[in-house]
LODREN-540876 format. One record per residue (C-alpha): x, y, z. Coordinates in nm, 2 decimals. Layout:
// LODREN-540876
X	Y	Z
...
// end
This chain:
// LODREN-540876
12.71	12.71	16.93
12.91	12.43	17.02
12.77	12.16	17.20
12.90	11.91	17.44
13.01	11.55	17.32
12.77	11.31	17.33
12.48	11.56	17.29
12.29	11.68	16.98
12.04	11.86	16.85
11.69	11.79	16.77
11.59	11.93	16.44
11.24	12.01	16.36
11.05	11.77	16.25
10.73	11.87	16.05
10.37	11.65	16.04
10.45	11.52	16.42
10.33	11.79	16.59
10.65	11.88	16.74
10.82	12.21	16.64
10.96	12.30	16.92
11.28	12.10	16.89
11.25	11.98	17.32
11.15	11.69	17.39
10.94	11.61	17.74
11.21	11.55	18.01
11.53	11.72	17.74
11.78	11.94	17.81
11.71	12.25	17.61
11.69	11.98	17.30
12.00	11.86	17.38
11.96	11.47	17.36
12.26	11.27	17.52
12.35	10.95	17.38
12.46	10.65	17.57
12.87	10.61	17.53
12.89	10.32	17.28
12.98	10.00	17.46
13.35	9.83	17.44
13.40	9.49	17.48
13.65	9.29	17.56
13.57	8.98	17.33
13.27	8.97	17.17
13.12	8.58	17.11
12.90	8.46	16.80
12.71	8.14	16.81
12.61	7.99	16.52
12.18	7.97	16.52
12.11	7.93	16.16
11.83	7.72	16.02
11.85	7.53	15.73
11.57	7.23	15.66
11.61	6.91	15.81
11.70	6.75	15.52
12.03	6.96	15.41
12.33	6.74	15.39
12.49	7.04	15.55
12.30	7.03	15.85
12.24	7.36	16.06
12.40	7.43	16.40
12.01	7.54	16.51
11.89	7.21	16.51
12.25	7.09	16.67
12.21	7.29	16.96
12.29	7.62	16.85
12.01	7.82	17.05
12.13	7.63	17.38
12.49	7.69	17.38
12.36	8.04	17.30
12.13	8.05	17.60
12.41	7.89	17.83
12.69	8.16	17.70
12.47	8.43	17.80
12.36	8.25	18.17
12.73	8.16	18.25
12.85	8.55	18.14
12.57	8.67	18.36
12.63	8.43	18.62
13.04	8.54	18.67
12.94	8.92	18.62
13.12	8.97	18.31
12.85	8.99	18.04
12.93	9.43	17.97
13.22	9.37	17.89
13.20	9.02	17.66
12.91	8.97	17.45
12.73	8.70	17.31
12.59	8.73	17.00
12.35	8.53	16.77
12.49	8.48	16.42
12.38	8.36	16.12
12.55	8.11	15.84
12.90	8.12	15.97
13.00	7.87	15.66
13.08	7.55	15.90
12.81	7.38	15.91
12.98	7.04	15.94
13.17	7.17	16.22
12.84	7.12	16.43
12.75	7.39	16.65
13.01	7.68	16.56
13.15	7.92	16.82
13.37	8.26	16.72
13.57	8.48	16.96
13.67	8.84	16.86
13.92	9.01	16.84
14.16	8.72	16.81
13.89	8.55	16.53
13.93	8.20	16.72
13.66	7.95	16.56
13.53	7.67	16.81
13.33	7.37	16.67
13.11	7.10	16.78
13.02	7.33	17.06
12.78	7.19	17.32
12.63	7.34	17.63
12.87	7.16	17.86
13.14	7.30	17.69
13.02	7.66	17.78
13.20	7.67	18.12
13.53	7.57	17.99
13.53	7.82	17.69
13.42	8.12	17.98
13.68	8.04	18.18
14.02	7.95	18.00
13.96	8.12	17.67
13.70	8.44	17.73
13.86	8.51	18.11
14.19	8.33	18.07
14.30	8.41	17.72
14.39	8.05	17.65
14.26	7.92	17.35
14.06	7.53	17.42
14.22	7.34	17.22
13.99	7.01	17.18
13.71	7.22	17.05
13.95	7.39	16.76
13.81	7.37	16.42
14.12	7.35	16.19
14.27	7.57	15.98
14.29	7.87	16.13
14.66	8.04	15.97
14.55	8.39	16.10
14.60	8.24	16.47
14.99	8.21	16.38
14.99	7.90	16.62
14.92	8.14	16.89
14.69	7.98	17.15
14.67	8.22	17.45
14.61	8.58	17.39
14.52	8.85	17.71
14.34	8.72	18.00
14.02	8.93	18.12
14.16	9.15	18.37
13.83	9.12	18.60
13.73	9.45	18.75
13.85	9.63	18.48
13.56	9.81	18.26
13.62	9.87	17.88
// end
């Protein structure tokens, strides 16, 4: 029997004391799953740790877990955090480069990222599509030069 998309079946499981294959509050074990979200750009901030002493430095103790937290306030704030997530990431490999910002899809890397610089990188790269220039790290071929890319059409959900 075929069954609807987004809906499966629950097999029995043995040992949990469950054989009938429903679930309290399912649909005739069918189980729907949620629609698997679509974002519009998706945001990784740099939170890794490394000790104190690392000549490298880390972008956790440079800030890393602030511009995080002020990403996620100021996409809240304008309404727009379903449909451009902020992400926590490990060892994005520019350490240097202080706190270290990525934007997908267009894979554009942002360094020496502070909280104050959260508004300007919502509004005229993650809404506006253009790319903030002062806050660049170099070499980045794969941008082709480009520096504006599509703007957020707000309203719209992915």
């Amino acid at each position: 029997m075929r069954q609807r998309a987004g809906c499966f079946k629950r097999r029995q499981i043995t040992g949990l004391g469950r054989a009938s294959g429903r679930a309290s509050g399912g649909r005739g074990g069918c189980y729907s799953t949620r629609r698997m979200p679509s974002f519009h750009r998706h945001v990784f901030v740099c939170i890794n740790e490394r000790a104190a002493d690392n000549p490298k430095g880390c972008c956790k103790l440079k800030g890393g877990v602030d511009v995080r937290d002020r990403l996620k306030a100021e996409l809240s704030s304008r309404g727009i955090s379903k449909v451009i997530r902020a992400n926590n990431a490990g060892c994005l490999d520019q350490c240097e480069a202080g706190v270290t910002v990525v934007v997908y899809p267009e894979q554009v890397w942002y360094g020496h990222v502070t909280p104050d610089d959260i508004p300007e990188i919502v509004e005229k790269h993650l809404i506006g599509g253009q790319v903030v220039a002062r806050l660049l790290l170099p070499d980045q071929p794969h941008l082709g030069g480009r520096t504006s890319f599509p703007a957020l059409e707000i309203g719209a959900r992915r």
